[in-house]
N, CA and C atoms as an extended XYZ file, in Angstrom:
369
Properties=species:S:1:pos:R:3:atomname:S:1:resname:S:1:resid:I:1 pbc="F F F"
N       157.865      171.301      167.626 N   UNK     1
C       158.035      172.542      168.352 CA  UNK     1
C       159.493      172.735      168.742 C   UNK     1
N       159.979      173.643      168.481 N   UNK     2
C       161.582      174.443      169.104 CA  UNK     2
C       161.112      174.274      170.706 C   UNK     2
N       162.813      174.975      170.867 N   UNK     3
C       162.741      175.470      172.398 CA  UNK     3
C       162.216      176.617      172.642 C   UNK     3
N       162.774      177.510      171.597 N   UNK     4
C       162.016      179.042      171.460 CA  UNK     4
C       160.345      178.864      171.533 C   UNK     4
N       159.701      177.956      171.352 N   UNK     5
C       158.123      178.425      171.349 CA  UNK     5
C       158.155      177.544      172.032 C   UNK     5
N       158.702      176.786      173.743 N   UNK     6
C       157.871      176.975      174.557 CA  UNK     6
C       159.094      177.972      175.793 C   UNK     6
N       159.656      178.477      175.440 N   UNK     7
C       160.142      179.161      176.306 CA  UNK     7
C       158.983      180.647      175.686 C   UNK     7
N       158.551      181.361      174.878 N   UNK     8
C       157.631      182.083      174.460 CA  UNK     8
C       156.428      181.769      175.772 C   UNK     8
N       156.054      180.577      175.298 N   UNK     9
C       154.702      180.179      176.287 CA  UNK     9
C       154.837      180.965      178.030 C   UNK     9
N       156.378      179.919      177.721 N   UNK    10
C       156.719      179.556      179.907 CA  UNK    10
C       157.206      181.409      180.177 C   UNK    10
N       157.265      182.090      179.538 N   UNK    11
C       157.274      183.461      179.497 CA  UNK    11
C       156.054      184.321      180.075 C   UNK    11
N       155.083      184.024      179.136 N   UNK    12
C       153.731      184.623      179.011 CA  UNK    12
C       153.372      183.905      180.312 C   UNK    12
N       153.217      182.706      180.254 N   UNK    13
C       152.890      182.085      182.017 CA  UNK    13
C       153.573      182.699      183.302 C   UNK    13
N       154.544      183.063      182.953 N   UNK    14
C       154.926      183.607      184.579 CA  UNK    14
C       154.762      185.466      184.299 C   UNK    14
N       154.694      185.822      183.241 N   UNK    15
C       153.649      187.347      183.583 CA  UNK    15
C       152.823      187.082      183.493 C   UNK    15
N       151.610      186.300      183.607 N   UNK    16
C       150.224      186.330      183.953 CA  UNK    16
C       150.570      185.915      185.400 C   UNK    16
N       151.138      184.514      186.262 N   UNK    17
C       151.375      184.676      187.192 CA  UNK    17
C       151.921      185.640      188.350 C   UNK    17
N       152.880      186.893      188.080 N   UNK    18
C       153.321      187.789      188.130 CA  UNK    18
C       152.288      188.696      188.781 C   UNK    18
N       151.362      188.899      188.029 N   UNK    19
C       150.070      189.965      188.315 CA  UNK    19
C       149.905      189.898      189.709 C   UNK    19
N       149.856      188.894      189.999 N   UNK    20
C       148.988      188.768      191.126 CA  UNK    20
C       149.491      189.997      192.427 C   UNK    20
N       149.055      190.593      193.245 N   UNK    21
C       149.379      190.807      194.396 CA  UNK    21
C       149.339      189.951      195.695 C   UNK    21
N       150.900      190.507      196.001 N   UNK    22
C       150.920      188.977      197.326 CA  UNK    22
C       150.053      189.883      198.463 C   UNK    22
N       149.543      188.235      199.507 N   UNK    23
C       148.591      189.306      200.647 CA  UNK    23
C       149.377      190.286      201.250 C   UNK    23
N       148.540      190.971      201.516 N   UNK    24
C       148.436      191.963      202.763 CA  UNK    24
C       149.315      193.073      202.461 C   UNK    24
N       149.928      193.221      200.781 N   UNK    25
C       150.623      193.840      200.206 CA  UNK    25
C       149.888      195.225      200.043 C   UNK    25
N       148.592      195.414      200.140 N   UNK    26
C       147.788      196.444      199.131 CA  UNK    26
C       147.811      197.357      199.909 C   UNK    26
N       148.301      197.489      201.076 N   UNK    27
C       148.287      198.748      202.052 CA  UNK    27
C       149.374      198.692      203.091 C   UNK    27
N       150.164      199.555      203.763 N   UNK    28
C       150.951      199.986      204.269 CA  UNK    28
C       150.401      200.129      205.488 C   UNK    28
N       151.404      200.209      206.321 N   UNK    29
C       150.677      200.730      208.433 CA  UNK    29
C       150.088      202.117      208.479 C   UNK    29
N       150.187      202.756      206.842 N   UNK    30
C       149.211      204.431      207.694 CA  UNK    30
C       148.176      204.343      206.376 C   UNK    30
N       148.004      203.465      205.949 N   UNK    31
C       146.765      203.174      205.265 CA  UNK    31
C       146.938      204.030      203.266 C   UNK    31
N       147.542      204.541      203.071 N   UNK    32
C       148.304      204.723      201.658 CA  UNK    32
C       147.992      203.675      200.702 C   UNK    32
N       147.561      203.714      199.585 N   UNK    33
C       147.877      202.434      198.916 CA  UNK    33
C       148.973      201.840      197.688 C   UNK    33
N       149.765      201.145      198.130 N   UNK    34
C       150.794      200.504      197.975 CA  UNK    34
C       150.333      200.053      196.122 C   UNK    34
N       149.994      198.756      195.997 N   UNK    35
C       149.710      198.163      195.380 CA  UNK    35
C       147.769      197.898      195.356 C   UNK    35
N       146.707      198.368      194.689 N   UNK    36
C       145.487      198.140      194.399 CA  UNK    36
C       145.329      196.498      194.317 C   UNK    36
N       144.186      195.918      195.597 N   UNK    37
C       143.661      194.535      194.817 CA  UNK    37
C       142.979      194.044      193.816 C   UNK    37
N       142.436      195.319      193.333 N   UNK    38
C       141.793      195.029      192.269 CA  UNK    38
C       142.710      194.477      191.024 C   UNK    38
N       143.722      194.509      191.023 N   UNK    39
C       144.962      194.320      190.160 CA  UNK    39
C       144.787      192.473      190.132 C   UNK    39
N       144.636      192.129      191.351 N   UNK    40
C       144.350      190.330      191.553 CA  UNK    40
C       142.959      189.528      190.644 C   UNK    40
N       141.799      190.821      189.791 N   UNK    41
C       141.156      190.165      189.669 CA  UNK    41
C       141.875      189.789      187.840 C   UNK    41
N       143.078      190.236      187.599 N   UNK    42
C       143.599      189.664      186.156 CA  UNK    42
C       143.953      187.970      186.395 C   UNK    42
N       143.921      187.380      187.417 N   UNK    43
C       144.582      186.201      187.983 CA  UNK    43
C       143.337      185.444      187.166 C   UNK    43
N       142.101      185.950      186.803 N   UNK    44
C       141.218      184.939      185.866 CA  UNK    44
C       141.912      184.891      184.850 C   UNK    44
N       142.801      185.188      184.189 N   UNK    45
C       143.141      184.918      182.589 CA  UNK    45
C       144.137      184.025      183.107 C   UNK    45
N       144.582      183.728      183.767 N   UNK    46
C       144.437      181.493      183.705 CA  UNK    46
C       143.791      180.571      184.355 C   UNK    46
N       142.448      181.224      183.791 N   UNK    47
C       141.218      179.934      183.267 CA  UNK    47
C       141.678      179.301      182.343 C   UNK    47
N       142.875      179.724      181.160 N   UNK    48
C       142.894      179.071      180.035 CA  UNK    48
C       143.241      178.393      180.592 C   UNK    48
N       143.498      177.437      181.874 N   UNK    49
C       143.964      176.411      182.391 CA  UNK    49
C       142.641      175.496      182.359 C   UNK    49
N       141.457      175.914      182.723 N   UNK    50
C       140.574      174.768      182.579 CA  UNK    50
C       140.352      174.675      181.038 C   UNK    50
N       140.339      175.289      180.024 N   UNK    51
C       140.018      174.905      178.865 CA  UNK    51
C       140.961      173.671      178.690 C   UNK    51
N       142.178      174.068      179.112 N   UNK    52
C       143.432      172.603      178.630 CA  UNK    52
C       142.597      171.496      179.173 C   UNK    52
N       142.684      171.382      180.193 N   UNK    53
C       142.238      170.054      180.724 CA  UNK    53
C       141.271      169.751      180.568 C   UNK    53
N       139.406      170.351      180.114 N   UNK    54
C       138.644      170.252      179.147 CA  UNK    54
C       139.239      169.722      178.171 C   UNK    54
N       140.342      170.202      177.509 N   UNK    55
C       140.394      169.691      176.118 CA  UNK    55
C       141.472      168.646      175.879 C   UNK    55
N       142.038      167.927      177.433 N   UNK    56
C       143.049      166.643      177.174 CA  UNK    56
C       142.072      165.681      177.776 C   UNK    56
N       140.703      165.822      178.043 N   UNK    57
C       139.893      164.761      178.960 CA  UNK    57
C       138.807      164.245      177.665 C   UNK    57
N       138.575      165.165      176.947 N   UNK    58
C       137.783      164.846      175.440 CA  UNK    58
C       137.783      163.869      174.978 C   UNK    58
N       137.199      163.100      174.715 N   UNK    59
C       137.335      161.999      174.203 CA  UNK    59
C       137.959      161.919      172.414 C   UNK    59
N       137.486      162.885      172.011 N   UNK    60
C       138.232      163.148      170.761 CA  UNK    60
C       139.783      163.003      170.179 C   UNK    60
N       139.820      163.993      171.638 N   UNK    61
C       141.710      164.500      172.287 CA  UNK    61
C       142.130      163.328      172.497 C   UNK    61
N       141.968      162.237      173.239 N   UNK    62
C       142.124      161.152      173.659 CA  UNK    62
C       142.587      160.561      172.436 C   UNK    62
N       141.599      160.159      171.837 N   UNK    63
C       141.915      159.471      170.424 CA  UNK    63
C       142.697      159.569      169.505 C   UNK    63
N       143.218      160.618      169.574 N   UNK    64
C       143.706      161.298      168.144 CA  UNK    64
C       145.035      160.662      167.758 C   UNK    64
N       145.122      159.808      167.907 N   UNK    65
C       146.292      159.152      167.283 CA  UNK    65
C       145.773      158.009      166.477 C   UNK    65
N       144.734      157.913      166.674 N   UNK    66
C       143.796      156.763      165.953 CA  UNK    66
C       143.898      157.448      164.905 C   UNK    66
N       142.704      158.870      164.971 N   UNK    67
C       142.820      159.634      163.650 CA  UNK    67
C       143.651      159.720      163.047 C   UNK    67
N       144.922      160.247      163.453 N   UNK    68
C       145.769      160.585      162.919 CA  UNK    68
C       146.805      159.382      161.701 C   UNK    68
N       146.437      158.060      162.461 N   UNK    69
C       146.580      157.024      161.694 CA  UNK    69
C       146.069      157.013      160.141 C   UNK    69
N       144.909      156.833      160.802 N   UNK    70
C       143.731      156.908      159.859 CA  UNK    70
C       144.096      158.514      158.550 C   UNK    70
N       144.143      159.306      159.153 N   UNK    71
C       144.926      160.151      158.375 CA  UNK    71
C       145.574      160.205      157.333 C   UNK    71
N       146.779      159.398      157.985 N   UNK    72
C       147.858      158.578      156.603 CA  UNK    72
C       147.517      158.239      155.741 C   UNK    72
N       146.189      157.756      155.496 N   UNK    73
C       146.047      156.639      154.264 CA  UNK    73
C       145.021      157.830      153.699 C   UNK    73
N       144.655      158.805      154.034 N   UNK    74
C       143.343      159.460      153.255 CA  UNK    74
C       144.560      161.366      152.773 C   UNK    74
N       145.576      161.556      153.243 N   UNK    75
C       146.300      162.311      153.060 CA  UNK    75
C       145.898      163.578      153.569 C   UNK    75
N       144.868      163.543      154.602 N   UNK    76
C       144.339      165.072      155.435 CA  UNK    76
C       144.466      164.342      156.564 C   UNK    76
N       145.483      165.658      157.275 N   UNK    77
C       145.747      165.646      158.506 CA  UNK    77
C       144.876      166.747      159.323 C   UNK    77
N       143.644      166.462      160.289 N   UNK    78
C       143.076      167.226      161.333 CA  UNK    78
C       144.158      167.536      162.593 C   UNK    78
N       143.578      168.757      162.661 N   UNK    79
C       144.099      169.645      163.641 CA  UNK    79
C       143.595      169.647      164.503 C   UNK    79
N       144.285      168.976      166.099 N   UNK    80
C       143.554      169.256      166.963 CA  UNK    80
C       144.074      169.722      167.891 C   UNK    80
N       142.820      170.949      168.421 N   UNK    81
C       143.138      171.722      169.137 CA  UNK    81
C       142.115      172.171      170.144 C   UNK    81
N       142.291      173.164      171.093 N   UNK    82
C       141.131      173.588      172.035 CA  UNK    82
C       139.829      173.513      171.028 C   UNK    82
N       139.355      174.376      170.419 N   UNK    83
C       138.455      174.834      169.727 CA  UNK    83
C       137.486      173.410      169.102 C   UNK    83
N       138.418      171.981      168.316 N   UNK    84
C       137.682      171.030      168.379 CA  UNK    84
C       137.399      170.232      169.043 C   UNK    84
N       138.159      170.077      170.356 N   UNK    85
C       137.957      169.482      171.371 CA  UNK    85
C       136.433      170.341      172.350 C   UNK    85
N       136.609      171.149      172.581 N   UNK    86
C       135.380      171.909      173.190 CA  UNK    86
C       134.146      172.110      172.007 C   UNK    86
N       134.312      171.826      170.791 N   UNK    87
C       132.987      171.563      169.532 CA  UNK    87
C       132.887      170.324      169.881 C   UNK    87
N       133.504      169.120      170.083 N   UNK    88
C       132.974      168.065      169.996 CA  UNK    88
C       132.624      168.029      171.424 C   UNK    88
N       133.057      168.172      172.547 N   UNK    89
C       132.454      168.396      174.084 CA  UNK    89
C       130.581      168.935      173.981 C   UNK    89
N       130.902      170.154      172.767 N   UNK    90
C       129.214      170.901      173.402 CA  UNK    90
C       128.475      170.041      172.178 C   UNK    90
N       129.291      169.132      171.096 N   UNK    91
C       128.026      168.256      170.020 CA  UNK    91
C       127.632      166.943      171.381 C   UNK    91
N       128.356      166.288      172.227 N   UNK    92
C       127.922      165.546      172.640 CA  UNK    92
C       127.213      165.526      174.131 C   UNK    92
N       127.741      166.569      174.930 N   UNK    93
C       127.112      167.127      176.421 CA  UNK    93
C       126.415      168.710      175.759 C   UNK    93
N       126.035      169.119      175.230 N   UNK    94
C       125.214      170.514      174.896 CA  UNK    94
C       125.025      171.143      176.394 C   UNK    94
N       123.863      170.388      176.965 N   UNK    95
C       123.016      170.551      178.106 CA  UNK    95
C       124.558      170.552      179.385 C   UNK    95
N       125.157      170.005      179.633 N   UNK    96
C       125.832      170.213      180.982 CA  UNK    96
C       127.031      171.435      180.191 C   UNK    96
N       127.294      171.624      178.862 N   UNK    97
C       128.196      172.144      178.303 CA  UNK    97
C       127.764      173.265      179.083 C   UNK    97
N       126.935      173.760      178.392 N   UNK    98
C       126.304      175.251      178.381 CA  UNK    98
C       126.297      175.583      179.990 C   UNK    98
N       125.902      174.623      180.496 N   UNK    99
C       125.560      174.779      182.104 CA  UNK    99
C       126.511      175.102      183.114 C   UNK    99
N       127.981      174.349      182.386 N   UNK   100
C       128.944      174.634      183.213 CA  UNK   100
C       129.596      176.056      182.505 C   UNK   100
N       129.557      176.138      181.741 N   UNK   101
C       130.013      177.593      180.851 CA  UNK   101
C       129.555      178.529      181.383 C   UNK   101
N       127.943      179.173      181.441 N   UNK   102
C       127.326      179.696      181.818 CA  UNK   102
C       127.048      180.067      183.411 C   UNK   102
N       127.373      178.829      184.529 N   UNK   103
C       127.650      179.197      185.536 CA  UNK   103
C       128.911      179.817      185.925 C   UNK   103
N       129.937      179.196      185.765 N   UNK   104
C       131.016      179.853      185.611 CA  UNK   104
C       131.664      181.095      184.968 C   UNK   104
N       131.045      181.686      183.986 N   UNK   105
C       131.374      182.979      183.460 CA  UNK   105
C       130.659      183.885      184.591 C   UNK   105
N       129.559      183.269      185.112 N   UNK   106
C       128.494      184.262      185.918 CA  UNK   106
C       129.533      184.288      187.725 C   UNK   106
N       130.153      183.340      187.862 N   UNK   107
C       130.724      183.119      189.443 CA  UNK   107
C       132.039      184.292      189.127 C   UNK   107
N       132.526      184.430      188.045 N   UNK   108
C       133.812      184.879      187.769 CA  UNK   108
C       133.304      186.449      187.428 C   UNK   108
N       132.340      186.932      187.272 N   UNK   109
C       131.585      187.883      186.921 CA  UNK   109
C       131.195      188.255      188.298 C   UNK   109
N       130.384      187.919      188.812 N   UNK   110
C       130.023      188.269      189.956 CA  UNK   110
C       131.206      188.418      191.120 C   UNK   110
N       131.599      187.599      191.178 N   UNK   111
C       132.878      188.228      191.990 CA  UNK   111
C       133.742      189.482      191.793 C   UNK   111
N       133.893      189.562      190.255 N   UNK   112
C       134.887      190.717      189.655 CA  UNK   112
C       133.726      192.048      190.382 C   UNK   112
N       132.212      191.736      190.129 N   UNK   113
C       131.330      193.016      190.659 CA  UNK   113
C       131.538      193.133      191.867 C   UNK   113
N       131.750      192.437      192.743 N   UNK   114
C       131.707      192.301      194.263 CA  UNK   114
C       133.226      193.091      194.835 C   UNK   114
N       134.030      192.413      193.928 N   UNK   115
C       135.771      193.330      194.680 CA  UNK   115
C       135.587      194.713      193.945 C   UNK   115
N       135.046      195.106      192.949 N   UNK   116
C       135.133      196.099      192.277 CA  UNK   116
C       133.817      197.326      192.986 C   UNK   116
N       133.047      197.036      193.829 N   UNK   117
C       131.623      197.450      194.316 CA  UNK   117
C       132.122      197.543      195.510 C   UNK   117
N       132.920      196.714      196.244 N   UNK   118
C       132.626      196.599      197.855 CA  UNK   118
C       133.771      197.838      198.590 C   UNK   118
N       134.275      198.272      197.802 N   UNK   119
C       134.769      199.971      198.452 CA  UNK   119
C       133.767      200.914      198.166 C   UNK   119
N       132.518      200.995      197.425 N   UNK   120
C       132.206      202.040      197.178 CA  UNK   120
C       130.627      201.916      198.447 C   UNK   120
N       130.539      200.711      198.629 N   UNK   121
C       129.019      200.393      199.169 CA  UNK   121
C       130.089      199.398      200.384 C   UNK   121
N       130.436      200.040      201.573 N   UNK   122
C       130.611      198.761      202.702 CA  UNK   122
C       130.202      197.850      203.577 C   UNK   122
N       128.786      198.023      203.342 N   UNK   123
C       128.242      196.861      204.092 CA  UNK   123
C       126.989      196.283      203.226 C   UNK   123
């Protein structure tokens, strides 16, 4: 990897960080609105933060220098990346895979309904 592709990355990371609204920003002393909070619920698109660490705790991920050894002598080099690290996560946990996937899309969901609902319905 260059410097250019991770200064690309450390780019894209601080405008997703960026988004956010700081507190107590979203309104002014005569009630106007400044900046919308709903703007804070983009702060989920770094979840791709738990996929990383899902996918450096893998046991696969872990290994891969074994493979990659192993590699050498057969002349195919595997690629590893999120995508096989989280295939080999849901071939060997399926059942807690799905469970933690599935709760979590629903907590991150439900909340987005709740800030997005709770001006129109206040109590």
């Amino acid at each position: 990897f260059s410097g250019q592709h991770y200064k690309r990355w450390c780019l894209l990371e601080l405008a997703v960080c960026a988004i956010s609204v700081p507190p107590y920003m979203s309104r002014i002393p005569y009630g106007a609105t400044i900046l919308n909070d709903k703007v804070g619920l983009l702060m989920f698109m770094r979840l791709y933060l738990v996929i990383r660490v899902a996918r450096d705790f893998t046991y696969i991920y872990r290994r891969r220098g074994d493979a990659l050894r192993d590699s050498a002598v057969r002349k195919t080099r595997p690629q590893f990346n999120w995508r096989l690290a989280l295939r080999s996560s849901f071939h060997f946990q399926a059942v807690s895979f799905v469970t933690g996937l599935v709760v979590g899309v629903m907590t991150v969901v439900a909340y987005c309904i709740y800030v997005l609902e709770r001006e129109e319905q206040p109590t």
